[in-house]
VOGULO-922355 format. One record per residue (C-alpha): residue number from 1; chain; x negated, y, z negated. Coordinates in pm, whole numbers, padded with zeros to 5 digits. Each point is the difference from the previous one (the first is absolute). Example, Ala and Ser with C-alpha at 12.3 -4.5 7.8 and 13.67 -1.06 7.14 Angstrom:
ATOM     k   c       xx       yy       zz
ATOM     1   A   -01230   -00450   -00780
ATOM     2   A   -00137    00344    00066
! end
This chain:
ATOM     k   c       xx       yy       zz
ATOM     1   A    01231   -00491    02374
ATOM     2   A   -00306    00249    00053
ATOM     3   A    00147    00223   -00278
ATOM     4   A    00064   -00303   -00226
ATOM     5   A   -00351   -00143    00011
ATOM     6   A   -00154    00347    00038
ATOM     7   A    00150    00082   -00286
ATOM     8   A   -00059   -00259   -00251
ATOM     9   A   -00381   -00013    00118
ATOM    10   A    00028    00379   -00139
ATOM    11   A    00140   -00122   -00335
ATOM    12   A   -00288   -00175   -00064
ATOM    13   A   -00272    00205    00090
ATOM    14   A    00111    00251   -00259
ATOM    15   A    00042   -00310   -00261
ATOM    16   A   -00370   -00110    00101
ATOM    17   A   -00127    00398   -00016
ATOM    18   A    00168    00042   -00343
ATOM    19   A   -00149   -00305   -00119
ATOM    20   A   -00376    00079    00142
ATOM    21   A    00005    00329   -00187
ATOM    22   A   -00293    00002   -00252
ATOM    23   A   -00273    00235   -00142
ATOM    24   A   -00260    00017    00239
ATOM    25   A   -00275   -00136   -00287
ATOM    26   A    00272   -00294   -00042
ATOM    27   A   -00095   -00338    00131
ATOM    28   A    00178   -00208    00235
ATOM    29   A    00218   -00251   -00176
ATOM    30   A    00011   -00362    00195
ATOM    31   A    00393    00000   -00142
ATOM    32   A    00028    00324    00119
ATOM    33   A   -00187   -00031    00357
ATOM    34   A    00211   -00308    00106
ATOM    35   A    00328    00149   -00096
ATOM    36   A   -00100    00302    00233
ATOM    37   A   -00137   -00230    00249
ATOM    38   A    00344   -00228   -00014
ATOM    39   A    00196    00336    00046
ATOM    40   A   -00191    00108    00253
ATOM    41   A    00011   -00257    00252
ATOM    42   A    00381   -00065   -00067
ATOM    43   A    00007    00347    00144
ATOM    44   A   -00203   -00069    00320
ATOM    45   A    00213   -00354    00034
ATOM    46   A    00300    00206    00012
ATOM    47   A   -00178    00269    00244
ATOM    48   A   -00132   -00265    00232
ATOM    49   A    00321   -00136    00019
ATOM    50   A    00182    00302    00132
ATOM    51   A    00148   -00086    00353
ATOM    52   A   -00168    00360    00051
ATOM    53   A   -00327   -00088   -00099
ATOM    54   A    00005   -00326    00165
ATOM    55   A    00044    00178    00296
ATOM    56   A   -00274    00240   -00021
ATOM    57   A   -00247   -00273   -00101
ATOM    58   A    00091   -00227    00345
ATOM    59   A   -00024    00283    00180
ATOM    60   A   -00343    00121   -00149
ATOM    61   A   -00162   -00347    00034
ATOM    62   A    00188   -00096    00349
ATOM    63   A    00115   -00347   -00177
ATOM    64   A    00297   -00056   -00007
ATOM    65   A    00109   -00098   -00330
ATOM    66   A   -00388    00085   -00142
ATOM    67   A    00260    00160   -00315
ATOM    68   A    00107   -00355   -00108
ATOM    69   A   -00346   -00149   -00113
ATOM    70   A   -00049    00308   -00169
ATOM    71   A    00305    00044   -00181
ATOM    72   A   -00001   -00353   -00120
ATOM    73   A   -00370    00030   -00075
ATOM    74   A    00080    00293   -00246
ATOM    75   A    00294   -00211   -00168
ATOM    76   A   -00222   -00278   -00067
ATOM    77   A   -00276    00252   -00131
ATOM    78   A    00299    00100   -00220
ATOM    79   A    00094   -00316   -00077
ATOM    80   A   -00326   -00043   -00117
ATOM    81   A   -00002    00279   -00230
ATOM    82   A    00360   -00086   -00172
ATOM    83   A   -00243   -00298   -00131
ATOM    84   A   -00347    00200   -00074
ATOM    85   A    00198    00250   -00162
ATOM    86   A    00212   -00286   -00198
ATOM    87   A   -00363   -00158   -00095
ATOM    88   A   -00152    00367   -00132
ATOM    89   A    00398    00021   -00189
ATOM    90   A   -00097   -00348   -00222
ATOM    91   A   -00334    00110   -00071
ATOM    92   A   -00248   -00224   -00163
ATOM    93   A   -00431   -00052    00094
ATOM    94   A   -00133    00213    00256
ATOM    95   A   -00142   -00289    00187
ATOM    96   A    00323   -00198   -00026
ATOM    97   A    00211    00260    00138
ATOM    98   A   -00294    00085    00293
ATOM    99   A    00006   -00417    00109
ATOM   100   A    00409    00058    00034
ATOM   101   A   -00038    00322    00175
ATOM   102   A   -00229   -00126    00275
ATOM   103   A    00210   -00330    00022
ATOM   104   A    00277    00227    00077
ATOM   105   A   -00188    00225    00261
ATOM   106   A   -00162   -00299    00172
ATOM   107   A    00317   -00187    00025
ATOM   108   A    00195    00275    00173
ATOM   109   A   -00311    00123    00187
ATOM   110   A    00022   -00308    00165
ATOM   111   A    00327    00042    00052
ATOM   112   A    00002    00312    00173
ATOM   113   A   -00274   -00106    00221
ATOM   114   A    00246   -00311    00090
ATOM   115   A    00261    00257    00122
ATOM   116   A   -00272    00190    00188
ATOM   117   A   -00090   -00297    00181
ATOM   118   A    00354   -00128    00075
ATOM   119   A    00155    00314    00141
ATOM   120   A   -00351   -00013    00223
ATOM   121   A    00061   -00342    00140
ATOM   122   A    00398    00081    00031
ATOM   123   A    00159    00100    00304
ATOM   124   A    00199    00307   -00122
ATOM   125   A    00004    00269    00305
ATOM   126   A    00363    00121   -00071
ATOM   127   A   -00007    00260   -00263
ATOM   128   A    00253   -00032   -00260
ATOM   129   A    00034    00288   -00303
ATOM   130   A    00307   -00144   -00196
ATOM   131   A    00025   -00389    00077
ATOM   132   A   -00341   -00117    00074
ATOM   133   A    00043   -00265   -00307
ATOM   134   A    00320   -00173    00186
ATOM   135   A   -00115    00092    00367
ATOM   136   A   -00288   -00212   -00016
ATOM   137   A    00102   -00246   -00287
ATOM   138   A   -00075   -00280    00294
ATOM   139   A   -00279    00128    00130
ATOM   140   A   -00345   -00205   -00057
ATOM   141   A   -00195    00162   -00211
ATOM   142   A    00243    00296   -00110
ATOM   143   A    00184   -00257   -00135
ATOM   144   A   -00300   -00103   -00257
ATOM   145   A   -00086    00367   -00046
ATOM   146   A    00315    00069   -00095
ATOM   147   A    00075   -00274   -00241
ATOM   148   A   -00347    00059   -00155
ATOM   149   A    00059    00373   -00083
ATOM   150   A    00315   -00135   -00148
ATOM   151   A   -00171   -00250   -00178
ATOM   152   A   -00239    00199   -00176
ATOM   153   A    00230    00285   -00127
ATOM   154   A    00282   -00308   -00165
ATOM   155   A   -00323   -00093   -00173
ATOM   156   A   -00064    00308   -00130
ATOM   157   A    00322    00098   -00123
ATOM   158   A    00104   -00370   -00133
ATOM   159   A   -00310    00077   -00209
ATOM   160   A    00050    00312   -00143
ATOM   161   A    00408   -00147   -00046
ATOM   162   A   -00163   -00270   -00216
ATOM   163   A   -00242    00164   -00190
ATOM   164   A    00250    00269   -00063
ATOM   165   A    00251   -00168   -00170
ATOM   166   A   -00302   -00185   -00199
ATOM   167   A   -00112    00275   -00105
ATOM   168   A    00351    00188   -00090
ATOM   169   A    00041   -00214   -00263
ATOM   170   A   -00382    00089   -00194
ATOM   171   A    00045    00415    00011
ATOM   172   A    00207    00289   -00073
ATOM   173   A    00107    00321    00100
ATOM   174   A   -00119    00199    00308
ATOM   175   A   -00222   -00328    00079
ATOM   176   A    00293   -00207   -00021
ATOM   177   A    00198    00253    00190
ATOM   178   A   -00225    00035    00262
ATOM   179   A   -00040   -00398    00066
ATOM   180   A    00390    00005    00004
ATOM   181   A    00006    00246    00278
ATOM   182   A   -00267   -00153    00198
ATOM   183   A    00169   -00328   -00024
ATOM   184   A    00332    00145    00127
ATOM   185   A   -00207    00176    00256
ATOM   186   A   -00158   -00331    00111
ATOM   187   A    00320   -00199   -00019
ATOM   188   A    00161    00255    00258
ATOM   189   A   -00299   -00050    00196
ATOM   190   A    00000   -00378    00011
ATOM   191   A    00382    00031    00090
ATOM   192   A    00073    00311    00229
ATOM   193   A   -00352    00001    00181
ATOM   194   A   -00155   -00345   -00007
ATOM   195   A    00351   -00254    00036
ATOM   196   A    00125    00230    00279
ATOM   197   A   -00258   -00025    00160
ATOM   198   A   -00076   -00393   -00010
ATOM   199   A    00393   -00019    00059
ATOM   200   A   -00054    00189    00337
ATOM   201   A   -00279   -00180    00080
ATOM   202   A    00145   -00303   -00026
ATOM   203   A    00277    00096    00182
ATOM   204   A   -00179    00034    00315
ATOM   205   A   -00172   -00301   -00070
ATOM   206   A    00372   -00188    00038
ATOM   207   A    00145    00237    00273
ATOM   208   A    00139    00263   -00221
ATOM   209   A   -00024    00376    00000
ATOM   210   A    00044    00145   -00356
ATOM   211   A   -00269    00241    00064
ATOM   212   A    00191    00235   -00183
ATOM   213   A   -00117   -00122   -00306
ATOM   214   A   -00348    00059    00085
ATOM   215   A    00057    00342    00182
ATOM   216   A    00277    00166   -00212
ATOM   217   A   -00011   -00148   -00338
ATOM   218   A   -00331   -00076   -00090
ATOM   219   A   -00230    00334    00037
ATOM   220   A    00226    00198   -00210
ATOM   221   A    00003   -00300   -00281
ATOM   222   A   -00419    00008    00019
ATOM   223   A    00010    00344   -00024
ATOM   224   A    00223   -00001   -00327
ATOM   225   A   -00158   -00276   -00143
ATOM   226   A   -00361    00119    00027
ATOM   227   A    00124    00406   -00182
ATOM   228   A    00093   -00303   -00292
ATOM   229   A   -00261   -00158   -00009
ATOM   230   A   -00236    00311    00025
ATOM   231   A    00205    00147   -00267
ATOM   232   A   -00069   -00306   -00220
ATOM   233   A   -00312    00022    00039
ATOM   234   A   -00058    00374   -00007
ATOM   235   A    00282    00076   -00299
ATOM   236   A   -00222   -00184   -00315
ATOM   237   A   -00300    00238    00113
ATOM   238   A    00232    00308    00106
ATOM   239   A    00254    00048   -00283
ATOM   240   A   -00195    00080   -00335
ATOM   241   A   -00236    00218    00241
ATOM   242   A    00328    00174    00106
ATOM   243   A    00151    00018   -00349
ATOM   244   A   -00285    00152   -00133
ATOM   245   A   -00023    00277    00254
ATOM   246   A    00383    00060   -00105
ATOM   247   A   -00057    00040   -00349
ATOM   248   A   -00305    00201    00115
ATOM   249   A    00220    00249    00200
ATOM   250   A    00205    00008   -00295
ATOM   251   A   -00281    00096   -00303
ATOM   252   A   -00095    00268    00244
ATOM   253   A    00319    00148    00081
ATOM   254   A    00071    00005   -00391
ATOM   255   A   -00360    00173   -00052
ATOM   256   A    00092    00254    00250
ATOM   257   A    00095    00239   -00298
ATOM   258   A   -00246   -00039   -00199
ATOM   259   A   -00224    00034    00295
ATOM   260   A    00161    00334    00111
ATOM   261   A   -00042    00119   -00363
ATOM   262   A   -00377   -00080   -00088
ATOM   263   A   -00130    00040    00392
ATOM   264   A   -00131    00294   -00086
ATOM   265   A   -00246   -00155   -00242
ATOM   266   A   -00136   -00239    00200
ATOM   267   A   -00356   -00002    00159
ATOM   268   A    00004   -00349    00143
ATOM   269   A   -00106   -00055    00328
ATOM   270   A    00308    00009    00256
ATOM   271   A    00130   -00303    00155
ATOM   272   A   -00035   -00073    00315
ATOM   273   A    00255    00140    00243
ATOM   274   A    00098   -00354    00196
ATOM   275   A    00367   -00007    00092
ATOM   276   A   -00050   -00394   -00029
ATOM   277   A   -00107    00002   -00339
ATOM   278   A    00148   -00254   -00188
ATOM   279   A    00233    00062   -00287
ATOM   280   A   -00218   -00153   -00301
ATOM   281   A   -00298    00187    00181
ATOM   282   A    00160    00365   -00023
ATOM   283   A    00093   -00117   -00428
ATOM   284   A   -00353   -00069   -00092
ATOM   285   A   -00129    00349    00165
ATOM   286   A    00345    00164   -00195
ATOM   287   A   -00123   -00209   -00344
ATOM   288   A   -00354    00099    00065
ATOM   289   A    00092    00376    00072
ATOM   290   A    00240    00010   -00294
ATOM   291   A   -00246   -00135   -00276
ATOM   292   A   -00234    00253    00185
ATOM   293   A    00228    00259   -00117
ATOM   294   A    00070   -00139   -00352
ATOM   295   A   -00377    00025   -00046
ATOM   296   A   -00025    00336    00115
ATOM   297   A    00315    00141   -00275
ATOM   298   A   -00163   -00239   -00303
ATOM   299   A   -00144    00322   -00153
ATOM   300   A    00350    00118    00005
ATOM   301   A    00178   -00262   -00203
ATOM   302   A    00147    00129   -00303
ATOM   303   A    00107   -00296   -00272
ATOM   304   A    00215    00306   -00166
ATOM   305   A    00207   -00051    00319
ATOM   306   A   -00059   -00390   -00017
ATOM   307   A    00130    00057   -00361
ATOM   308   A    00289    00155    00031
ATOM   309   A    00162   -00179    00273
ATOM   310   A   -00093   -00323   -00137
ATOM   311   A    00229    00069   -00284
ATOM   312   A    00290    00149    00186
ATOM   313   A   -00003   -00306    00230
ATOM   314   A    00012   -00244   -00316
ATOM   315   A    00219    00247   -00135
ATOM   316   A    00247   -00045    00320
ATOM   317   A   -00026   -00386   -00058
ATOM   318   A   -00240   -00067    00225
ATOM   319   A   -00263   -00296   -00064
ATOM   320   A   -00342    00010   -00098
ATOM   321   A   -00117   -00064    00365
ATOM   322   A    00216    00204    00155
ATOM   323   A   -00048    00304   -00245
ATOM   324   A   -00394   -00030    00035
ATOM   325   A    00091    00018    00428
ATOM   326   A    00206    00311   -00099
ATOM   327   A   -00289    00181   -00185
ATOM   328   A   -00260   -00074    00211
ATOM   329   A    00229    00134    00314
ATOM   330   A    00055    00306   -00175
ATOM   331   A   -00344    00060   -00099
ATOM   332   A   -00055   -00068    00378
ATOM   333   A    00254    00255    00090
ATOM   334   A   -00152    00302   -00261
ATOM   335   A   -00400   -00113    00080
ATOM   336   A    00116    00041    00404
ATOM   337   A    00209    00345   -00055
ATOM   338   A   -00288    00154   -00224
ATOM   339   A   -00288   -00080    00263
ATOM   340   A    00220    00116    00290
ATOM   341   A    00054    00352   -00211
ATOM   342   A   -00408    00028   -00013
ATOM   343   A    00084   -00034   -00363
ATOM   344   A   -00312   -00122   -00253
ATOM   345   A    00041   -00371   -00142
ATOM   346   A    00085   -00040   -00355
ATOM   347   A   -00309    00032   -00263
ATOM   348   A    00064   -00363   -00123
ATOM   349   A    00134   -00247    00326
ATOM   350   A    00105   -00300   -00062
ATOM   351   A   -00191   -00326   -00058
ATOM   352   A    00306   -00175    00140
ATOM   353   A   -00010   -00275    00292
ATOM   354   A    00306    00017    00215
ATOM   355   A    00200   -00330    00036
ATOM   356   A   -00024    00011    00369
ATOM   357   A   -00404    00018   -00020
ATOM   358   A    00037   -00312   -00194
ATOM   359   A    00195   -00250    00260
ATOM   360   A   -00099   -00109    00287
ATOM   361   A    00155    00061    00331
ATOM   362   A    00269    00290    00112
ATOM   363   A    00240   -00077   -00341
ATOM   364   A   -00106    00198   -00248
ATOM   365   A   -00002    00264    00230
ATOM   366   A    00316   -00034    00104
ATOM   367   A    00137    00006   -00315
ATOM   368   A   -00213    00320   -00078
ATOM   369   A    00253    00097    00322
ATOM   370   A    00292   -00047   -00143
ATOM   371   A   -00046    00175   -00324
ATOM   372   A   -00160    00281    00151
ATOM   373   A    00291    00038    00205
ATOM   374   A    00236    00104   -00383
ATOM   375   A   -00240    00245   -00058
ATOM   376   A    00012    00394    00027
ATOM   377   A   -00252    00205   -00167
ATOM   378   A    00295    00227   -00125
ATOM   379   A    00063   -00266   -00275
ATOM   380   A   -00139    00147   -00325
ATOM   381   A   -00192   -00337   -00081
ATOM   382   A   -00224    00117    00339
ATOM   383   A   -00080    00335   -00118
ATOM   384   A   -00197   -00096   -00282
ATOM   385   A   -00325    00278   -00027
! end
């Protein structure tokens, strides 16, 4: 069970770190914060509830059971969140959503202090790590601190079911994706974790012992239904961040030739050497450092060279576009080979503005890539003096 919890506490962290990434002159986002914040203290609920750490915190505070009141003090604080979080998610006036918020804190504030103050007035000297919900189900006090954490996290998630599928039906795509897996994340929750446990509860309350439910079945059912709801809530903000750092790794890959070719050129300041640098991060300096370098060969254009491989590209059947790509990418090619020779620049260079100087972002360039990569200064249309 340590390994379980252990490891779906780990899960989130690294959802929660991914998600708090930002430029360091880049504000905090409220939407932003309380997603981290809901992340984050799913993670300690799941670490606090590790027979293990249980243990160590009885034994570090000599109370016996001192790990209870905690643990079920952090899964109201994260109950608590589910609903900030789901109040920042709507939106709407600033003083609107800060009433709601500090309903929501005060609420379960007052909740956790309840728990606080019933495990203190309970009489629970027998330490219990796996059962303590069904051990002392009949036990004044523990009884009412257990039903209350209970209480307050079916709140929560009925919530979040409800305004989920409400909300389902008004967006589309990731949104509606992510509200789909935070709803199956909650239902699992309501079922494997919550009904287990009030069914074990109960239980004891009539004589029973099914505290099976509540010891076998219903941590690893939390633990998969909060990595659901997490990734709801994390995939919306996480995916078209992720996507674009793909495509990013791929533009720079593809300028990696045309890169290796005009290098040379180049006087741009170096990037920095950070093995963590992002993929979109190392494309700009590779954009920056190639335009750098198509500066640099400008007095080496030729439009003879333009010229004449314009018109064998059209002459091949190639379109306008593609032919002017062509031209300019063996203009490129000539302009790089003559200032790597230590040749002089032509008497007359060319007025023309390359296509990929035109567009914004990596394409153009890439493009330029491509073409460049047809192109061998043998060809007679190159060698034009």
């Amino acid at each position: 069970m340590n390994l379980v919890v252990y490891l779906a506490a780990g899960a989130l962290v690294l959802s929660s770190a991914l998600l708090a990434r930002r430029p360091r002159t880049a504000p905090w986002n409220p939407l932003t914060l309380s997603t981290c914040a809901a992340i984050a203290l799913g993670a300690l609920v799941f670490v606090c509830s590790a027979p293990l750490t249980l243990a160590t915190v009885n034994e570090l505070t000599g109370i016996p059971n001192f790990g209870a009141p905690l643990t079920y003090g952090m899964l109201s604080a994260y109950s608590c969140s589910l609903l900030v979080l789901l109040i920042h998610w709507r939106g709407g006036p600033r003083e609107r959503l800060r009433r709601a918020v500090l309903r929501c804190v005060a609420a379960y504030g007052a909740l956790i202090v309840a728990i606080v103050v019933l495990f203190a007035l309970a009489d629970a000297h027998t330490e219990r790590l796996r059962d303590l919900d069904t051990y002392y189900a009949n036990t004044p006090g523990m009884r009412e601190m257990i039903l209350l954490y209970l209480f307050g996290h079916t709140a929560a998630i009925l919530v979040m079911c409800a305004l989920c599928v409400k909300w389902g039906r008004e967006v589309t795509g990731l949104l509606r994706t992510g509200l789909r897996l935070i709803l199956v994340g909650s239902l699992l929750d309501v079922t494997g974790f919550q009904l287990t446990k009030y069914t074990a509860v109960v239980a004891r309350w009539t004589g029973h012992d099914l505290d099976f439910l509540s010891t076998d079945l219903a941590p690893p059912a939390a633990s998969l239904a909060a990595l659901l709801c997490s990734a709801g809530f994390a995939l919306p903000r996480l995916l078209p961040a992720v996507l674009t750092q793909w495509h990013g790794l791929g533009d720079y890959r593809r300028l990696g030739p045309l890169w290796s070719r005009l290098r040379f050129a180049s006087i741009a300041p170096k990037p920095p050497s950070s093995w963590w640098q992002l993929p979109h991060e190392r494309l700009h300096w590779r954009e920056v450092s190639i335009h750098d370098a198509l500066l640099a060969l400008a007095p080496y254009f030729d439009d003879r060279v333009r010229e004449k491989a314009r018109e064998a590209a059209l002459r091949a059947g190639r379109g306008a576009h593609e032919a002017r790509v062509a031209a300019e990418a063996a203009m490129v090619a000539d302009a790089a080979r003559r200032a790597a020779a230590g040749e002089e620049p032509p008497q007359a260079p060319s007025g023309n503005r390359l296509y990929a100087t035109e567009v914004s972002g990596p394409s153009g360039l890439v493009e330029l890539a491509r073409a460049l990569e047809t192109v061998h200064a043998a060809e007679p249309w190159v060698k034009v003096r």
